[in-house]
N, C-alpha and C positions, 0 to 999 in steps of 0.2 A: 566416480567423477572426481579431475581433481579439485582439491580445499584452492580457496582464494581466502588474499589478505585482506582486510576490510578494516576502514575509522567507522562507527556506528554513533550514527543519532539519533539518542532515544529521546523521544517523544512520550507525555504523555497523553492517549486516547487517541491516537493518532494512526493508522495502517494505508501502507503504503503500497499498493498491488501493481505486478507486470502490466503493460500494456495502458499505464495512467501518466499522467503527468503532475507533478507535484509542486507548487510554487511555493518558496520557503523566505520569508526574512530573517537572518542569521545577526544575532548582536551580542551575545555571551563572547567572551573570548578565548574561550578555548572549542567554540565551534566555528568562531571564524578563522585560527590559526589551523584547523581542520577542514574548511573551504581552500583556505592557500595553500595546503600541503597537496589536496582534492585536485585544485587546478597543476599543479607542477605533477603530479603525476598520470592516472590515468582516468580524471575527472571521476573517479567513482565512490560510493558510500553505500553502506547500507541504514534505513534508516527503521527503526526498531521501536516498539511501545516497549512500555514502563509498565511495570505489574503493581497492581492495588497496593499501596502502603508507600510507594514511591516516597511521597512529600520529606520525609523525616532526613532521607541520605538523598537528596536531589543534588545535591554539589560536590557526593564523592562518586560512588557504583551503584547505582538502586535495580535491584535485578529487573531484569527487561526478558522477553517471551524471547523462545530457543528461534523463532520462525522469524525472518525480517522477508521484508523488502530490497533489493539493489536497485540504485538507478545509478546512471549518468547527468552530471549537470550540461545541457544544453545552453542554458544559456546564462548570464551570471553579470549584476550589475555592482560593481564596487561604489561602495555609499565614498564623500568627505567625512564622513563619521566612522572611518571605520566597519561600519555595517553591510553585512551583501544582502541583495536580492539573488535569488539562485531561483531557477528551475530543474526539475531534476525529470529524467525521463526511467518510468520503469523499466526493467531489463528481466527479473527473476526474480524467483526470492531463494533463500539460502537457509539452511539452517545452521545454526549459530553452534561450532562444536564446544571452542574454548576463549577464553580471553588471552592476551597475549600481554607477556611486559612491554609496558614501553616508557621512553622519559617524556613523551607528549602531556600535552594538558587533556588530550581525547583519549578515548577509548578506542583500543584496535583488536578484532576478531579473526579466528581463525574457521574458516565457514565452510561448507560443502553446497554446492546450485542443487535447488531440484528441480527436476525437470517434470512437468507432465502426464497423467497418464489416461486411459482412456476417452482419449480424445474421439477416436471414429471407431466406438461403440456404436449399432442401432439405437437410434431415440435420443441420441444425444443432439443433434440437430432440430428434434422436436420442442426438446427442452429448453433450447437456446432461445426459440422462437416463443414457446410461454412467457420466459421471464423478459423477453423483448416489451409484447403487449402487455404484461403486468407490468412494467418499468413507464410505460409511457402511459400507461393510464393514470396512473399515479403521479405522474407529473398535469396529466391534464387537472386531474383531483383539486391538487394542491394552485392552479392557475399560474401554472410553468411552465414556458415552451419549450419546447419539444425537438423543436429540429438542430438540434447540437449534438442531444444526444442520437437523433438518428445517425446522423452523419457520423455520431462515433463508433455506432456498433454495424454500419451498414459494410458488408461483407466481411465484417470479423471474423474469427475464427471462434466456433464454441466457447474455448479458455477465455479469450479477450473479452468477447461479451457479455460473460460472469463475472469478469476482473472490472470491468468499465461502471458496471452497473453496481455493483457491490459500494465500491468504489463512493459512488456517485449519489446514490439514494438511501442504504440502508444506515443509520442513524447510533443503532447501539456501539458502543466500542468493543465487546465481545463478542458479537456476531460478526464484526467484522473479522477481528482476529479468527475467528475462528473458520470464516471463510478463506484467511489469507493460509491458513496450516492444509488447507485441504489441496492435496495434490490431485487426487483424480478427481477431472474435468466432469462427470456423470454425477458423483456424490456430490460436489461444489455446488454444479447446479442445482442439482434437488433440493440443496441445502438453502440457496438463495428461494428459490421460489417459495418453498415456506415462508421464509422470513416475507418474501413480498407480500405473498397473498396475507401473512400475519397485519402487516403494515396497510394495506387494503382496508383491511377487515376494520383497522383502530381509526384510520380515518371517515372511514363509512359511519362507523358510530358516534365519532366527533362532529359531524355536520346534523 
């Protein structure tokens, strides 16, 4: 597949999955001179977690995980202050080969997309459907409604409604990563459903 060019904001604890939509307030300046460059070109970013230890180099390169997020900004509100509001819409994720020179205040990547697999495997349609009703029980659990997230995974595709839910409900910062690095759609899921039924399990004992 070919590599794409990429500014990268890395976040930290933060995972950004396909099929999500991300709303960002931007006020550092050299991530908003990276919204303007974002907008003059082909509105895209990848946007990346920070690996543990981060804090010390957070104002020069603090190594960030090989696997991101891409989105597109949809929609984008320029502050008087300087500051944007951005929405970003996921598109893929990428894995991160090199860093690139550049004389920008940001960070830019040289990336390869990955694309999906085992999507229409048998059982993978079953599996979608577990982590559906663990997803939504668990929001009844917690006295959360519900019907948003129906409507966001109602005719999804498999990937989407691992990416949505993952997304959405699961809590740790390394499970999520670790569900964002997971290409195949069967292990993803299975991967989540753990996690839910794990997440279940911790609030059932908390009441």
């Amino acid at each position: 597949m070919a590599k794409i060019f990429l500014p990268i904001f890395p976040l930290p604890d933060l995972t950004f999955f396909p099929h999500t939509l991300l709303p960002l307030h931007v006020f550092e300046a050299r991530y908003r001179a990276m919204v303007t460059d974002c907008l003059a070109r082909d509105k895209r970013m990848a946007v990346v977690g920070l690996k543990p230890g981060y804090e010390s180099s957070y104002d020069g390169k603090p190594a960030v995980y090989q696997i991101a997020g891409v989105g597109r900004i949809v929609q984008c509100e320029r502050l008087a202050t300087g500051r944007f509001n951005i929405l970003l819409k996921g598109e893929t994720r990428v894995r991160i080969d090199r860093e690139l020179p550049t004389d920008t205040l940001y960070r830019m990547v040289a990336g390869t997309p990955l694309g999906e697999t085992g999507a229409e495997r048998d059982g993978v349609g079953t599996l979608a459907a577990r982590v559906t009703d663990r997803c939504l029980g668990i929001l009844r659990a917690v006295n959360r409604p519900t019907a948003e997230m129906e409507k966001a995974l109602a005719g999804a595709a498999p990937g989407a409604v691992c990416d949505r839910i993952a997304s959405a409900i699961i809590p740790e910062a390394a499970a999520r990563q670790g569900l964002l690095e997971e290409v195949d759609v069967e292990r993803r899921l299975s991967k989540l459903a753990e996690a839910l039924d794990d997440l279940h399990t911790q609030l059932s004992g908390d009441r």
